[in-house]
Rosetta silent file (secondary structure, phi, psi, omega in degrees, C-alpha in Angstrom):
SEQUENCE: XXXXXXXXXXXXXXXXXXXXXXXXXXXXXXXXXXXXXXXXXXXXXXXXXXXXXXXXXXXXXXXX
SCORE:     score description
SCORE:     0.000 S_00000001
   1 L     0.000  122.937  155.082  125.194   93.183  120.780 S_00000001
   2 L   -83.803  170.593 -179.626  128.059   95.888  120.895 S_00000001
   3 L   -62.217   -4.083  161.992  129.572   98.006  118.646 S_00000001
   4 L   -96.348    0.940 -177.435  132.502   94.797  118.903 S_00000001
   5 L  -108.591   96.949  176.970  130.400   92.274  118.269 S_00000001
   6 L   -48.630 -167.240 -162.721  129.193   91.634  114.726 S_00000001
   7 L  -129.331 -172.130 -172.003  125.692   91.561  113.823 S_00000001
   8 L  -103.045    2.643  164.922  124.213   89.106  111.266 S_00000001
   9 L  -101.129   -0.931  166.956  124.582   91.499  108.183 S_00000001
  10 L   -93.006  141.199 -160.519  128.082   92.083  108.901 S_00000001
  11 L   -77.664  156.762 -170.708  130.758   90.816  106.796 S_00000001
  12 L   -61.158  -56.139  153.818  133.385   88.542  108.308 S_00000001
  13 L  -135.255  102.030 -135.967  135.530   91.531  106.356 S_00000001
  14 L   -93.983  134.596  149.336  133.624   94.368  105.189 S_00000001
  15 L  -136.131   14.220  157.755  135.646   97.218  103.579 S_00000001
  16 L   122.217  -77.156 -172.580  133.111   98.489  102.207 S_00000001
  17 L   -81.333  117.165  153.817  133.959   98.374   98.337 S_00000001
  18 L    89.409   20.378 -174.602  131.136   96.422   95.819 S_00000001
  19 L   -97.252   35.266  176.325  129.900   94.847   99.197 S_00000001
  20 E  -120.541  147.789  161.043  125.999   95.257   98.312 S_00000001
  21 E  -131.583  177.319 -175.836  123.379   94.263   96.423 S_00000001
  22 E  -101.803  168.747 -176.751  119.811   95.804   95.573 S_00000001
  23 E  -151.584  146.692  162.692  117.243   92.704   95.700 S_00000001
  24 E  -157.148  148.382  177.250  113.473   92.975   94.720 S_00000001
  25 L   -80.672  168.309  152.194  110.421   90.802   95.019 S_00000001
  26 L   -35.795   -6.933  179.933  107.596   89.897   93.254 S_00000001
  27 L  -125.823   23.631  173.437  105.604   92.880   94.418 S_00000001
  28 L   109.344  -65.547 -142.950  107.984   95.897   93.491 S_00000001
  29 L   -73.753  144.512 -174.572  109.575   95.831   96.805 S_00000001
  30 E   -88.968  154.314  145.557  113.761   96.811   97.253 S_00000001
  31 L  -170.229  150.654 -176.648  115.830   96.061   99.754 S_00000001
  32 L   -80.942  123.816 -169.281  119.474   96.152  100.296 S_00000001
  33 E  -150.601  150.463 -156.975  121.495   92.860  101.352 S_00000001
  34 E   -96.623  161.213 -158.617  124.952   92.499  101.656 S_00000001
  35 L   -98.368    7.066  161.593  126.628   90.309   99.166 S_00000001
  36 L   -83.569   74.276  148.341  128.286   87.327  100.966 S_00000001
  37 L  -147.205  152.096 -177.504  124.856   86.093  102.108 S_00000001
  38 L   -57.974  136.385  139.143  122.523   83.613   99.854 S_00000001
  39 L   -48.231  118.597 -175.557  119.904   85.549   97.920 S_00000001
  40 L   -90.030  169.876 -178.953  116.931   84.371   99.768 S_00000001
  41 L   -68.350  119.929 -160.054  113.815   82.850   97.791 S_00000001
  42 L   100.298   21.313 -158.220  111.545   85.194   96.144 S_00000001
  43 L  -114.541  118.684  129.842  114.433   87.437   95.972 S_00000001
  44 E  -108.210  179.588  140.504  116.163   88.722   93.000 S_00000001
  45 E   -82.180  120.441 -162.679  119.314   90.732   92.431 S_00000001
  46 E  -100.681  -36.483 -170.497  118.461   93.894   90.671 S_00000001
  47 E  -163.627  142.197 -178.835  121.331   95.947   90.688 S_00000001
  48 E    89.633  158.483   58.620  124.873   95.309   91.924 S_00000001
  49 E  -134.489  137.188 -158.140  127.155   94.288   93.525 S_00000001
  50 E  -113.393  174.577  158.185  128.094   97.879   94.371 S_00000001
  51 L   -71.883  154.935  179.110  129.458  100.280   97.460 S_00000001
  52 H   -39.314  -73.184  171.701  126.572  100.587   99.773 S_00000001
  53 H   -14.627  -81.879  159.564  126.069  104.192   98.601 S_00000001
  54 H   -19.176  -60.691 -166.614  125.551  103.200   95.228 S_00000001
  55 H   -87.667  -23.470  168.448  122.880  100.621   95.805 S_00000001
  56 H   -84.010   -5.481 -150.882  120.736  102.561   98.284 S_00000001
  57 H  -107.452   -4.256  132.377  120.395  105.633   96.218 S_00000001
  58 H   -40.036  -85.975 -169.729  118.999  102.178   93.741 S_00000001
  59 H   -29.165  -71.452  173.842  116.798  101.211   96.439 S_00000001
  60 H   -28.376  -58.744  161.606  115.654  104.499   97.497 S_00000001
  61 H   -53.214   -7.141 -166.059  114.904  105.448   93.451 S_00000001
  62 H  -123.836   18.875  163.332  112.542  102.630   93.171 S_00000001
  63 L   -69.309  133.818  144.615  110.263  103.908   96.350 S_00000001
  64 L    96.727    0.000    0.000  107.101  105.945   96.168 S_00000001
């Protein structure tokens, strides 16, 4: 994959703004998923949808 080819987390047109969400499982764990894609199962949405920023500095707070 090049930097011209999207990838499978990239939006058809990403600018960027509110395009994240924070998602967490059943055991605590975060992760960051961009927000045109299904929530997958066992998944929630926690926080958002935000600018990237925004939602890892989520993620990130709910480490350790």
């Amino acid at each position: 994959m090049s930097a011209d080819t999207p990838g499978p987390f990239d939006a058809p047109c990403d600018d960027g703004a509110d395009g994240h969400l924070v998602l967490e499982n059943a055991d605590g764990q975060r992760s960051l998923w961009p927000v045109w894609r299904a929530v997958p199962a066992g998944w929630t949405a926690r926080f958002g949808p935000a600018p990237h920023a925004a939602c890892l500095r989520v993620a990130e707070a709910g480490r350790g």
